[in-house]
C-alpha positions in Angstrom: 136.0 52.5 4.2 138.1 50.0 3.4 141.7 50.1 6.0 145.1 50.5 3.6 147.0 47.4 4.5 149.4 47.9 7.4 152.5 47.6 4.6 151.1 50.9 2.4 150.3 53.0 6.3 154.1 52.7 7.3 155.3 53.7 3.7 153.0 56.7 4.2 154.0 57.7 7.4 158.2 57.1 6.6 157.4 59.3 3.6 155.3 62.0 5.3 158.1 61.9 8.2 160.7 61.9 5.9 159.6 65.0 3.8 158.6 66.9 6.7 162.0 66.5 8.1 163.5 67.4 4.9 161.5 70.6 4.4 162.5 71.2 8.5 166.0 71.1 7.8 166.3 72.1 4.5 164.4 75.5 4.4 166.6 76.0 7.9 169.8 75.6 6.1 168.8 77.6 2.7 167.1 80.7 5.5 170.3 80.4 7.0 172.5 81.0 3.9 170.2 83.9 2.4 169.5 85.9 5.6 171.8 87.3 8.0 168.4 88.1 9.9 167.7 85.7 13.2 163.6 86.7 12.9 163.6 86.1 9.3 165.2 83.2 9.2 163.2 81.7 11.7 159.8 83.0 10.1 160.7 81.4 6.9 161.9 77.9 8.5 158.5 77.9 10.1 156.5 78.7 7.3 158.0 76.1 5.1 157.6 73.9 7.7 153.7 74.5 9.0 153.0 74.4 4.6 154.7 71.2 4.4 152.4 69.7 7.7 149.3 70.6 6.2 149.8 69.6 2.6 151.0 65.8 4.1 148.2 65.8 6.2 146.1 66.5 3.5 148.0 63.9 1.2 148.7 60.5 3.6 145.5 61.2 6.1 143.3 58.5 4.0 146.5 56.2 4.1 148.2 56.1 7.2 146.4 58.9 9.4 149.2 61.1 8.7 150.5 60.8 12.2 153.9 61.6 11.4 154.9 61.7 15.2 155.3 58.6 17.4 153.5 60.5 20.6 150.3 60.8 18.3 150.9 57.5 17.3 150.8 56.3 21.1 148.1 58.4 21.9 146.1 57.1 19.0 147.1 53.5 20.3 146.2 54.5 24.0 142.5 55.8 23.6 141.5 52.7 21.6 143.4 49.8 23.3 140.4 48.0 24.8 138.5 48.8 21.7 139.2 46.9 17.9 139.2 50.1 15.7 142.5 51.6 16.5 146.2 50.5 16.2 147.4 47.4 17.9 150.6 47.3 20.1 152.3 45.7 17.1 151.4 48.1 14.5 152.5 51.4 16.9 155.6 49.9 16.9 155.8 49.8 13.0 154.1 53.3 13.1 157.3 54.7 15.5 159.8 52.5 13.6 158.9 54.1 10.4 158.7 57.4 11.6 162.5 56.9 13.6 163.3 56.0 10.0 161.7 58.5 8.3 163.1 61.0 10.2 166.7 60.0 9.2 166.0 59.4 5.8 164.9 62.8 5.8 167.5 64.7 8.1 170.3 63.1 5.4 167.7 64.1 2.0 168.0 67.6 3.4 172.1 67.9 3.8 172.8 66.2 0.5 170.4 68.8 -1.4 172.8 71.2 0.4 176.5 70.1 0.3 176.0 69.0 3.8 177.6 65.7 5.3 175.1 63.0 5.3 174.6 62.7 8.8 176.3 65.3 11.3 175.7 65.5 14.4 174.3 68.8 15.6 176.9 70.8 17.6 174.2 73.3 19.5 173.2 71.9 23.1 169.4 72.8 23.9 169.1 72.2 27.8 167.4 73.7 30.5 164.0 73.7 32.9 162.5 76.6 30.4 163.1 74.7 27.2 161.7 71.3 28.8 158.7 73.2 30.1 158.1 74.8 26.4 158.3 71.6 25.1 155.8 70.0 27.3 153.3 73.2 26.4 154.3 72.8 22.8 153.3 68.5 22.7 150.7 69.0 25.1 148.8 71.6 23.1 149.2 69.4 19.4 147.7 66.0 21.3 144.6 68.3 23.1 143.9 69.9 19.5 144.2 66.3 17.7 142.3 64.3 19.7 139.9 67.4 20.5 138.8 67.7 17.2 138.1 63.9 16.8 135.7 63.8 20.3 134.3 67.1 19.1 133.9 65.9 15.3 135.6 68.3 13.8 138.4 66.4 12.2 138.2 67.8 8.7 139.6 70.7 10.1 142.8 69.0 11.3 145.5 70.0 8.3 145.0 74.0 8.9 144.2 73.5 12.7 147.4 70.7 13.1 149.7 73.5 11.2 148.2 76.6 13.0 149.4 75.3 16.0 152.9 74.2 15.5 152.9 77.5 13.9 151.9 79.4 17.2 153.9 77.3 19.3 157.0 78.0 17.4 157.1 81.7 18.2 155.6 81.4 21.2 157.5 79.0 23.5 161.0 79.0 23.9 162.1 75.9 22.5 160.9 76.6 18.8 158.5 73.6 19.4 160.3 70.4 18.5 156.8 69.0 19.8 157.4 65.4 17.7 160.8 62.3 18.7 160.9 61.4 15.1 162.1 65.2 14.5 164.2 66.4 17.7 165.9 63.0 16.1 166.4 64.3 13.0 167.4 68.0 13.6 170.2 66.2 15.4 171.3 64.5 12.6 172.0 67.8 11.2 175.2 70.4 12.3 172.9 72.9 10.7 170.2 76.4 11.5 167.6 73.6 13.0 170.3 71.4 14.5 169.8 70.2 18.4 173.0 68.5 20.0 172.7 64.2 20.5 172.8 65.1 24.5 170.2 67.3 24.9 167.5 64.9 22.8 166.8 62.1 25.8 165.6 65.3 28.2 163.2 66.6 25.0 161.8 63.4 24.6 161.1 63.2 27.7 159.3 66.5 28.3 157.3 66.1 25.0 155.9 62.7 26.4 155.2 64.3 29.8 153.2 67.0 27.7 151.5 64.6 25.8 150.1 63.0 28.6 149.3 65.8 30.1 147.8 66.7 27.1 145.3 63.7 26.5 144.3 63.8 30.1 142.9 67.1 29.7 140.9 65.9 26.8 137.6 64.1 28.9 138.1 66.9 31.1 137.5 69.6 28.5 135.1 67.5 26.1 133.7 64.2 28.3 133.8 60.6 27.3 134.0 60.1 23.6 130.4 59.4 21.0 129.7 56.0 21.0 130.2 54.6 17.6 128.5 52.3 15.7 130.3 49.0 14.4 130.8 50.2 10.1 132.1 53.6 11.1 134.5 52.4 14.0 137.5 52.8 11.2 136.3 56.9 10.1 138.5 58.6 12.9 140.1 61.8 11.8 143.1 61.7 9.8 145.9 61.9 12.5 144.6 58.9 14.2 142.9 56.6 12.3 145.0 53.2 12.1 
């Protein structure tokens, strides 16, 4: 199969970043405005949100590999760096870029289709060992399942399996799993239901790379050393990595 040029992958994944942040924020402000209820709100922002993943998996996979998060991206970069069939330090950076981009481009999208300001920055401080440590769990859990399913050969199943978990994770750690820098960017772009002060995004960063790489190590552990592949299917990696 034939790589998209590297011009058309970081369209796809500013798009794909950009409309998931949109759906993110949106569906938080409109849950916010319809219910008065904190469980229902949150239920619908999440289920807008694990749809949305699954149908731009689905969509930008054969483009880009529908990445949509700058820790997958790395990742992705990481396990084929002494190799020629992954992304090369120059492209993640475009990857990230575009995402970082994306990301705002969305977070603004999402306030304008609501009478919002632009760009406002989120009043609501998120800080605090438990919410790091949920992050961690949260990032760590979405780069074992990726990169899981590609060493086990299972990557068609990465849309539902990608969008169960961010799904889980969201009611189950304590954070709401951010799990992704190109959206804790974004949700603090917005004073809204999904909004996470500017402060409190360096220290959830930080803990989502810590849980990627906690993440990824576990990976040999849990399935070995990856299949060798022959030389005209090097490029057919699963959708969230392929470069």
């Amino acid at each position: 199969m034939t790589t998209p040029s590297l011009a058309r992958r970081l369209a796809a994944e500013a798009f794909g970043t950009a409309v998931l942040a949109a759906v993110l924020i949106g569906s938080g402000i409109r849950a916010a405005e319809l219910s008065p209820d904190g469980g229902v709100r949150f239920l619908a922002n999440v289920l807008a949100s694990v749809l949305a993943l699954a149908v731009l998996i689905t969509l930008l996979g054969p483009v880009s590999g529908a990445h949509l998060n700058p820790l997958v991206s790395a990742a992705a970069w990481w396990t084929d760096r002494r190799g020629c069939t992954g992304l090369t330090l120059a492209e993640l950076g475009g990857y990230v870029l575009a995402q970082l981009l994306g990301g705002v481009a969305g977070a603004a999208l999402a306030n304008l289709m609501h009478r919002q300001p632009v760009l406002a920055a989120a009043a609501r401080p998120l800080a605090g060992p438990h919410l790091w440590l949920a992050e961690a769990v949260a990032t760590g859990g979405l780069v074992l399942l990726v990169f899981g399913l590609l060493r086990t050969g299972r990557e068609r199943y990465a849309p539902v399996a990608v969008a169960a978990w961010i799904g889980a994770a969201c009611w189950a750690v304590s954070s709401g799993s951010f799990a992704n820098p190109a959206l804790t960017l974004a949700r603090s772009l917005s004073d809204s239901y999904t909004g996470i002060a500017p402060a409190s995004v360096p220290a959830f960063v930080l803990a989502q790379g810590a849980g990627a790489v906690l993440g990824l190590a576990l990976v040999p552990v849990l399935f070995g050393r990856p299949r060798h592949r022959a030389p005209d299917d090097a490029r057919e990696l699963v959708p969230e990595l392929r470069g």
